[in-house]
N, C-alpha and C positions, 0 to 999 in steps of 0.2 A: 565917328562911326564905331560901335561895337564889334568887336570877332566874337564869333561865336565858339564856344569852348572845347568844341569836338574838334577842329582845325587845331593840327601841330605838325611840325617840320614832319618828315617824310625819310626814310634811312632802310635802304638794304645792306645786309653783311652776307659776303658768299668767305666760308672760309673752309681750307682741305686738312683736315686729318688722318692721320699714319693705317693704310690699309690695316696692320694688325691689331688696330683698337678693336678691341669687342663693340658689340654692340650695345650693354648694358651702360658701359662707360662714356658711347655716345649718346645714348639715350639721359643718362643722369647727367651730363656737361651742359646740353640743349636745355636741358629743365633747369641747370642752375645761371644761364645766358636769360630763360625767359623770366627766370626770379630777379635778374638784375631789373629790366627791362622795366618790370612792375613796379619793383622798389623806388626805380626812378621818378615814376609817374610816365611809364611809355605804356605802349600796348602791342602787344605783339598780335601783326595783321596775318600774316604767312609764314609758314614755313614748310618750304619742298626739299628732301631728299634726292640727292642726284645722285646717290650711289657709288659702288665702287669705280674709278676711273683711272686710266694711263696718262700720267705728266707730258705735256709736252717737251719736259727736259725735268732731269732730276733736280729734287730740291729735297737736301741735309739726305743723300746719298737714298732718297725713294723714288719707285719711278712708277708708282699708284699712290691712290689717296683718298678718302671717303669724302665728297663735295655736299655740302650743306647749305643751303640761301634760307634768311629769314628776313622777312621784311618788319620792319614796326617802325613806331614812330614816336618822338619824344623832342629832348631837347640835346646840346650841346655834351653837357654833364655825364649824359648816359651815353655815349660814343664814346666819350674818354673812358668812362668808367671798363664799358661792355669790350672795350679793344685792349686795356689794359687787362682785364683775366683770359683774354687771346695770346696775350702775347707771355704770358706765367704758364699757361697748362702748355706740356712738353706733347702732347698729344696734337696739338694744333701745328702745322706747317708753314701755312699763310693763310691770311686773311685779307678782304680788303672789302673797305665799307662805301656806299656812295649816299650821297644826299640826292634823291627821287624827286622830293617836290618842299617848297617854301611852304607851302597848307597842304594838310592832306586831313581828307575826312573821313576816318577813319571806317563810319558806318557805312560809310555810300562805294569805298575803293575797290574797285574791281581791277585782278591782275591779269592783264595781258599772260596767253599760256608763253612762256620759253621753249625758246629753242629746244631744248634739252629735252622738257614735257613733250613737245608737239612730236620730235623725233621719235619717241619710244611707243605715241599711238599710232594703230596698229590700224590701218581702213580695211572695212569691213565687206570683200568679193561682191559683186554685182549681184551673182546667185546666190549671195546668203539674203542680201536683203530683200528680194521682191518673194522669195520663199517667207520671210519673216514678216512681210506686209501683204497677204491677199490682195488682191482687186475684187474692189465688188462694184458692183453699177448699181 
């Protein structure tokens, strides 16, 4: 039986950097994480920003930290690769990567929102909506 060639392993990384990084500097690390990703032959499915946060205990004497999740998906090689310039840039604190799924297809995945996401929306008063939706008969 054939696999079909959009099915490949599955891999989120959440990893926290130093509240005083700039943001430019995170923004160019991220682009140079998603250039790995591609070079590997991965694809990068998500990636959410989780902002600035409080450690639940300090780590290399910080006790905030800018959290990042990227989800994509590739092979073996590019987790080694992609954790090994994690663990070189001094901007980075910790990181930790999971294996999501044995196939994942990449076109069709849809991510469950996080915790994280779901907490920061905001539900919308009873009185905003039936003012924002008329009734008509």
């Amino acid at each position: 039986m054939k696999k079909s060639t959009n099915l490949t392993i599955g891999y989120e990384t959440t990893y926290i950097s130093k509240p005083d990084s700039g943001d430019d500097a995170l923004r160019s690390f991220l682009e140079k994480l998603k250039g790995i990703i591609k070079a590997h032959g991965g694809e990068v499915v998500a990636v959410e920003d989780w902002g600035r946060r409080r450690l639940a205990y300090p780590i290399q004497k910080e006790t905030r930290g800018v959290y990042t999740h990227v989800v994509y998906s590739g092979n073996n090689s590019l987790v080694a690769e992609l954790e090994r310039n994690l663990r070189i840039n001094e901007q980075v604190i910790r990181f930790l990567t999971v294996k999501i799924a044995d196939e994942i297809d990449t076109a069709t995945f849809k991510r469950k929102p996080t915790a994280n996401i779901a907490a920061t929306a905001v539900p919308l008063p009873a009185a905003a909506v039936s003012a924002a939706a008329p009734i008509t008969e």
